[in-house]
C-alpha positions as CSV (number, residue, x, y, z in Angstrom):
1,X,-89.2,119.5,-21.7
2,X,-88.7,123.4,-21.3
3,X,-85.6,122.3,-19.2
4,X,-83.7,121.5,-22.3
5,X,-81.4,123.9,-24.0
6,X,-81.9,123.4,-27.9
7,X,-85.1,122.5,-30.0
8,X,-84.6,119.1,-32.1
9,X,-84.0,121.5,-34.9
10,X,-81.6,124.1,-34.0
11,X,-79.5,120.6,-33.3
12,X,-79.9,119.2,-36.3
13,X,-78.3,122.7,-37.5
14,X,-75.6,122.6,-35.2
15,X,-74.3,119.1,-36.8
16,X,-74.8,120.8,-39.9
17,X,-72.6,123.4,-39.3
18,X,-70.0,121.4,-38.2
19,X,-69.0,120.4,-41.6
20,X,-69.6,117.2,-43.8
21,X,-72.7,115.7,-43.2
22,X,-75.2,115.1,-40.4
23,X,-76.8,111.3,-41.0
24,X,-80.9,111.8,-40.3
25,X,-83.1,108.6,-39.5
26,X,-80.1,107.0,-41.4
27,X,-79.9,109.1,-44.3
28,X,-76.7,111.1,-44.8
29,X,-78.0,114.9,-45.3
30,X,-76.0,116.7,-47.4
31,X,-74.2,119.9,-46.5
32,X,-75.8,123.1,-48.1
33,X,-73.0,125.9,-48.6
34,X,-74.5,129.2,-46.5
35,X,-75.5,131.6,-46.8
36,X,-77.6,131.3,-49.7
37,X,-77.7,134.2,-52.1
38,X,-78.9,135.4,-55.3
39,X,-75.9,134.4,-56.9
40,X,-75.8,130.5,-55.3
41,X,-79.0,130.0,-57.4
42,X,-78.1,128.2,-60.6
43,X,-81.5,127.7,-62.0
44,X,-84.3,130.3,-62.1
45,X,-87.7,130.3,-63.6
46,X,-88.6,132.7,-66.3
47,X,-91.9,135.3,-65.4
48,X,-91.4,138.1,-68.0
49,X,-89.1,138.3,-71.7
50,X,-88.8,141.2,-73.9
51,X,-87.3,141.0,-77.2
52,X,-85.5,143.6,-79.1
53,X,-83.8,144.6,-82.2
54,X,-81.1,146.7,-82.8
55,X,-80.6,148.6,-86.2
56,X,-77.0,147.8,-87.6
57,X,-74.8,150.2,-90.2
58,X,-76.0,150.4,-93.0
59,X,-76.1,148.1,-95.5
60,X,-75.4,145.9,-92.3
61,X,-78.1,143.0,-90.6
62,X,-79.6,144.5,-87.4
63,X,-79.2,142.3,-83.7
64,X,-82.1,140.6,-82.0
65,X,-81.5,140.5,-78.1
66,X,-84.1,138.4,-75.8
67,X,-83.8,139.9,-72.0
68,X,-85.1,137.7,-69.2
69,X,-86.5,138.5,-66.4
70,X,-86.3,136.0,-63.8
71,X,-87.6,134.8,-60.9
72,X,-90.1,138.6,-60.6
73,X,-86.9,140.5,-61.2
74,X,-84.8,138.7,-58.8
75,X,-81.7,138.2,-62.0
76,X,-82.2,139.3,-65.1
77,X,-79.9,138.2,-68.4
78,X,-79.7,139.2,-72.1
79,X,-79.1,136.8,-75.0
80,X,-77.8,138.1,-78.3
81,X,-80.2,136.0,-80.9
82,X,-80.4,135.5,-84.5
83,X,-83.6,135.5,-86.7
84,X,-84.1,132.5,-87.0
85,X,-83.8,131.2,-83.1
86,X,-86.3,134.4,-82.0
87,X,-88.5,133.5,-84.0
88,X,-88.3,129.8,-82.7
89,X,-88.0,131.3,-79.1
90,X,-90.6,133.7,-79.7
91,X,-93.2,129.9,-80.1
92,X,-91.9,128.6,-77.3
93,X,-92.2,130.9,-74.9
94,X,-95.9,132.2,-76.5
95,X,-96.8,128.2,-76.0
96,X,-95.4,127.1,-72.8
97,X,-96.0,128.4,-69.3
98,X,-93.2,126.8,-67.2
99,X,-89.9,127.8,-68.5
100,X,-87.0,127.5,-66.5
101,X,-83.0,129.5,-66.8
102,X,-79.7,127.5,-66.3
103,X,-77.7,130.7,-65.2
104,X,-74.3,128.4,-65.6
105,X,-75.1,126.6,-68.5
106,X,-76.9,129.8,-70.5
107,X,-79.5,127.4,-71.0
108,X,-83.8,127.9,-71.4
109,X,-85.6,124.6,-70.1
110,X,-89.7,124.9,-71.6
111,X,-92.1,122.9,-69.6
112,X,-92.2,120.0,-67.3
113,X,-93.4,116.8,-68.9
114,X,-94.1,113.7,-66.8
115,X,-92.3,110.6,-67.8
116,X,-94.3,108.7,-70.3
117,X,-96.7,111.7,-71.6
């Protein structure tokens, strides 16, 4: 076998590469747009938040902002909150250890529940 010119893999690459998709033990493979950056990941998981509050003018209600760090620093984003959803978020994240981003969709997922639990 060290005659041959390409490893099983690197083939399955190559067809890869060539556009479409590559079929697999006849399963179509989908293609996977490369490269694969930081900004190709749509969905990150949350492993540090900070909230904050902003004084307003006088007379004026003050801003609640809820930074996320994602995936260990990796993307970071800042939601503008009111009272009343902090202090929701602010349970939710104390009380849940999996949370999840939707960079697209601006979206906080909390937890992973089997179906049927």
């Amino acid at each position: 076998m060290r005659g041959r010119s390409s490893s099983p893999l690197r083939l399955r690459l190559n067809r890869r590469r060539q556009g479409g998709s590559s079929r697999e033990k006849g399963r179509i493979v989908p293609e996977v747009p490369q490269p694969v950056t930081d900004n190709s990941l749509k969905v990150r998981q949350l492993t540090h938040y900070q909230f904050s509050w902003v004084a307003g003018e006088p007379a004026e209600e003050g801003t609640f902002t809820l930074q996320l760090v994602l995936d260990q620093g990796a993307w970071e984003e800042v939601l503008t909150v009111d009272a009343d959803d902090a202090d929701v978020l602010q349970h939710l994240l104390v009380n849940t250890s999996d949370v999840h981003y939707d960079i697209d969709r601006r979206t906080l997922m909390f937890g992973v529940t089997k179906v049927g639990h």
